[in-house]
N, C-alpha and C positions, 0 to 999 in steps of 0.2 A: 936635924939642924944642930949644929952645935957651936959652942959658945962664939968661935973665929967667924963665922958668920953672919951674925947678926951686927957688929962693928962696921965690917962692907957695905951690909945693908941699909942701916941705916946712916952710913955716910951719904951712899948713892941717893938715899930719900931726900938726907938735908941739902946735898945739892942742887936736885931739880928742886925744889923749894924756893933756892935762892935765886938760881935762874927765872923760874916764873914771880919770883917776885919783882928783881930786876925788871923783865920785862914788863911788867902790871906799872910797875912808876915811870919807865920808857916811854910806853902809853900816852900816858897821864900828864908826863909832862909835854909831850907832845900835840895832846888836845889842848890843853892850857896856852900855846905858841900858837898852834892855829885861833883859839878866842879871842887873843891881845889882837891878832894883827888884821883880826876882820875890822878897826877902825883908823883911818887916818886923819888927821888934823893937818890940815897946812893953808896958808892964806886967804884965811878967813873962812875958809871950809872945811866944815866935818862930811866924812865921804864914809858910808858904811857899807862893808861888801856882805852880800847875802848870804846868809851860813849855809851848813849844810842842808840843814831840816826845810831849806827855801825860803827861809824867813829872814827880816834883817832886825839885829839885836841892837841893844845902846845899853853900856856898861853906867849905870849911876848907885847916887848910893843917898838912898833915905834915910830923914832924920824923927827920930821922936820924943816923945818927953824927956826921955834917958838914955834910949841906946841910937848908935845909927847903924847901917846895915849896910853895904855896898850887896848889889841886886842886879842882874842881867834882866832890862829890859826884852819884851818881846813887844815892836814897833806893829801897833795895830790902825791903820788907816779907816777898820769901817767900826772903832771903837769912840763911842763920844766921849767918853771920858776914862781917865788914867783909873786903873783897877786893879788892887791887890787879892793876892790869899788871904785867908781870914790868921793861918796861922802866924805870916808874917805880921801881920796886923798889928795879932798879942802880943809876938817878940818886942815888935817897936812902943805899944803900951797906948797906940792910938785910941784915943777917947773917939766913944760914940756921939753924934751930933743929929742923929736922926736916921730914919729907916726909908730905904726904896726897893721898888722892883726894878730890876737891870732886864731885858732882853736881849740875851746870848745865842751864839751859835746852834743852843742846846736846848734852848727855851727860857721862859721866862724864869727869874732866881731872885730870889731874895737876898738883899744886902743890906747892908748898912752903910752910913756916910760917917769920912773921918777925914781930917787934913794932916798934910804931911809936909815937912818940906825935901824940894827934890833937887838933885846937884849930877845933869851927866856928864858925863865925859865932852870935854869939849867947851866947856862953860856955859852948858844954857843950864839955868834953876829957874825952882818955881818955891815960892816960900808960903806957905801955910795953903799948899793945892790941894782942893777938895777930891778927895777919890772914892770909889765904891769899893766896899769891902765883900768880896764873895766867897761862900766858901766852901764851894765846889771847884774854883780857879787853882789849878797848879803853880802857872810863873805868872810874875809880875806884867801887866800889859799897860802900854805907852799908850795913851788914846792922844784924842783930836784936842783937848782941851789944851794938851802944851804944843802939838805938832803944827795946830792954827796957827799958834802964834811964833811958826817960824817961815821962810821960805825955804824948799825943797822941791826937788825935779828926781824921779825915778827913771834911769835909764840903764835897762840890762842890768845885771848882776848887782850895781849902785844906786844907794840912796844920798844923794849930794841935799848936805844943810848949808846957808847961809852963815855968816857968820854968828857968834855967838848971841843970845839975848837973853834979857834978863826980864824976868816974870812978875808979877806982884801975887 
């Protein structure tokens, strides 16, 4: 190999480099346009289309003593109540209020209880909503404690809300 050589080569290397990098943010941005546009908002109705994983999401963003965090909902229908990760938890600095057992898909888990306050997309909040902290839980889950207190009709690929409401 000599010295003219390796200049080519490793041109050629940093190229396809850029190229797959290029393409890696392509992607990315890509996936990002498909999440904004799974929600629509328009006369007095939030309409969420069902992602890909089959499930329908709702873009909000919790608040805690110090930080807030905007958080993709996963809209859970046979959840009684709104449930975070433990590690989200600590980010938001959520105080402990007491200890439950939660039964999940996966069995019974211990958590703990903390409030939060919650702002989705679309203007429904909930201001200091009691949630269970699990911490076995991946993403954030939307239960029945705010879903009750909206109307909503599931049909095909949509989850159609009523208009906005505002929580205590």
């Amino acid at each position: 190999m000599s010295a003219r050589e390796l200049p080519s080569t490793f041109k050629l290397a940093t190229l396809w480099l850029l190229i797959l990098t290029l393409g890696f943010l392509g992607f990315k941005a890509w996936e990002h346009q498909r999440a904004q546009s799974r929600i629509e908002i328009a006369g007095g109705e939030i309409v969420l289309q069902r992602g890909p994983d089959g499930h329908f999401h709702w873009r909000g963003q919790l608040r805690g003593p110090q930080h807030s965090r905007m958080v993709d909902f996963l809209v859970d229908t046979g959840a009684t109540s709104t449930a975070l990760p433990e590690a989200l938890a600590r980010e938001l600095a959520l105080e402990t209020e007491g200890f439950a057992l939660s039964q999940t898909a996966g069995g019974t888990a211990q958590g703990r209880i903390a409030r939060t306050d919650l702002q989705l997309q679309g203007g429904v909040s909930a201001q200091r909503l009691r949630v269970m902290v699990l911490p076995q839980l991946e993403s954030p889950l939307l239960g029945m404690d705010v879903l009750s207190r909206l109307r909503f009709s599931q049909q095909g690929g949509e989850l159609r809300i009523q208009a906005p409401v505002t929580t205590p």
